[in-house]
C-alpha positions in Angstrom: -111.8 62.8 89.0 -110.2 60.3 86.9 -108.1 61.3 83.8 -110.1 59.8 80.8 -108.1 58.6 78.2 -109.4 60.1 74.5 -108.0 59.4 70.9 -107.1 61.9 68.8 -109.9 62.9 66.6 -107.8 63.2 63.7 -104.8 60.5 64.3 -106.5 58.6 66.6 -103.4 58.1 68.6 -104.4 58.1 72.8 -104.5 61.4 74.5 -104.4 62.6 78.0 -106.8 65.6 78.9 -104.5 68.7 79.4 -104.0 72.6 79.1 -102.7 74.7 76.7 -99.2 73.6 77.0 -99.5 70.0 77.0 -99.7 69.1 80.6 -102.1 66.6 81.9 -105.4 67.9 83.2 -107.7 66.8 85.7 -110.5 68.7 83.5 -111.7 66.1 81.2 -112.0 69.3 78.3 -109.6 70.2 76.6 -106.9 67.6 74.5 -103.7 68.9 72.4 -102.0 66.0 70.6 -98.3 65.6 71.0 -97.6 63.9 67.2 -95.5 66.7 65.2 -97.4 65.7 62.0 -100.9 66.2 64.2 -100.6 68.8 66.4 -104.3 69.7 67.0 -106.4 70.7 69.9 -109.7 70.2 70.3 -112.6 70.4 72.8 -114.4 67.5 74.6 -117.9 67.5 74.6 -118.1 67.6 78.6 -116.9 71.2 78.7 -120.3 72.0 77.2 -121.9 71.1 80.4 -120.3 73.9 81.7 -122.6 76.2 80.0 -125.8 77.3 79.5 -126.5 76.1 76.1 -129.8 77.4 75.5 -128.1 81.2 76.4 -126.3 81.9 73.2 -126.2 85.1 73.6 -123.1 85.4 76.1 -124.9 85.8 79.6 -122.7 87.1 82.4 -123.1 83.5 83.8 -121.8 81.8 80.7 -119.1 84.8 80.1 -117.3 83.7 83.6 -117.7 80.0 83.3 -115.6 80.8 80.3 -113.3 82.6 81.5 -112.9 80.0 84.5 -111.9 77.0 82.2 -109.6 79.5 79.8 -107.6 80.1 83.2 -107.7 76.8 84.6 -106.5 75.7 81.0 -103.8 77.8 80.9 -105.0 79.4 77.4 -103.2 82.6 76.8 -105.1 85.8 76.5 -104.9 87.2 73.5 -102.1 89.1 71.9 -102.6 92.4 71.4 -103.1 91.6 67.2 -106.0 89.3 66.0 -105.7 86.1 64.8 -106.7 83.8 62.4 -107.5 79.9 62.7 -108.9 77.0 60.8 -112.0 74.8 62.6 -112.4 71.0 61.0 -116.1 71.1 60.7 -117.9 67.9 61.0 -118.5 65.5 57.8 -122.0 64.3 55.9 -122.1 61.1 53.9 -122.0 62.8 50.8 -119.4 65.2 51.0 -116.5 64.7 48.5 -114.2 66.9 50.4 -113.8 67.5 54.2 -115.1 71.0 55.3 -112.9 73.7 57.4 -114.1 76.9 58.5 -111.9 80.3 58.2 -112.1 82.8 60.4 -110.0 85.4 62.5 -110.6 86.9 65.8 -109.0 88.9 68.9 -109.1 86.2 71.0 -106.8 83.4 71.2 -108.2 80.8 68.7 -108.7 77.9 71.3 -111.2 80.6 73.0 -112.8 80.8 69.9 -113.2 77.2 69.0 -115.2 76.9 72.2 -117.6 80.1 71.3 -118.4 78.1 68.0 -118.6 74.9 70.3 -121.4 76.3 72.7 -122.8 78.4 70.0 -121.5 81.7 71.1 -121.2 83.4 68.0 -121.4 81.3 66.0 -119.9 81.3 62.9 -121.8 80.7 59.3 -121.6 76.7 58.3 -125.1 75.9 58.5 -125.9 72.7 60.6 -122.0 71.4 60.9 -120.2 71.3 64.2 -116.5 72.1 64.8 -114.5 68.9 65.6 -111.2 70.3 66.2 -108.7 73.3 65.9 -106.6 72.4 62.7 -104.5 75.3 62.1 -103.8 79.2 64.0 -101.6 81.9 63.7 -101.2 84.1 66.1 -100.7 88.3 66.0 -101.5 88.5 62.5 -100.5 92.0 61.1 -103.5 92.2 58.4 -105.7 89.2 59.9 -108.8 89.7 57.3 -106.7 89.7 54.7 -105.3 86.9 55.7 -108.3 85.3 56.7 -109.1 85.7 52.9 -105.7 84.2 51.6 -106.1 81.0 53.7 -109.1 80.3 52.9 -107.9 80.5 49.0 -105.2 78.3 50.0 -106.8 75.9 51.6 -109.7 75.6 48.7 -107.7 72.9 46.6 -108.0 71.0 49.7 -111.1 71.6 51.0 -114.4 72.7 50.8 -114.1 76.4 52.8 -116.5 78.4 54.9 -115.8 81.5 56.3 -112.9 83.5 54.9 -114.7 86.6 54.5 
């Protein structure tokens, strides 16, 4: 398979696919860009062929292909504390601010990202799409409450969803 080249959704600079930690890929899925004032992942839409997307619910199929591609990836399992990240949601004509989505989980966020991707669980922000993983923290003492505080933080710049 041939690497495929990518830009950066959000600096546009040109990315290699490659795991967790940075290292090329052959897996044309997963992209982490390398610029310090960047430094986002996110998922390419081949991965979704992966899956059955009309199986939302987490079939035993869909479970292992999963868990395949977080392995092959190198994505590390999660920490023992839960987490909370910050999904760039896809934009609309009209919107006057860009849209993230707050939320927290037990998995590692990158794991996450691709349950919202494929519609696993997905999380509540209506007919958007999650374009990339903008900000995690992992092993979060009190992750809902901090789930909450981002999101209040990040509501002067954007417009928030999740954050329970």
């Amino acid at each position: 398979m041939n690497l495929k080249m990518q830009e950066c959704i959000k600096c546009r600079k040109k990315l290699s696919p490659s795991n967790f930690y940075g290292t090329k890929s052959k897996l044309n899925y997963l992209y982490k860009c390398s610029d310090s004032n960047c430094d986002i992942f996110f998922w390419h839409q081949d991965v979704l062929k992966e899956f059955d997307l009309n199986d939302s619910s987490g079939s035993e199929q869909n479970m292992n292909t999963e868990k395949n591609i977080i392995k092959k990836l190198k994505i590390p399992k999660g920490y023992g504390k839960r987490s909370v990240y910050v999904l760039k949601l896809s934009e609309e004509k009209e919107d006057k601010k860009e849209f993230v989505y707050v939320g927290e989980t037990g998995n590692h966020p990158l794991r996450r990202y691709l349950n919202h991707l494929r519609g696993h669980k997905k999380g509540k922000y209506g007919k958007r799409h999650p374009t990339y993983l903008l900000h995690f923290e992992l092993s979060v003492q009190d992750s809902k409450q901090r789930e909450k505080d981002l999101a209040k933080e990040l509501k002067s710049l954007y417009e928030v969803k999740g954050g329970h």
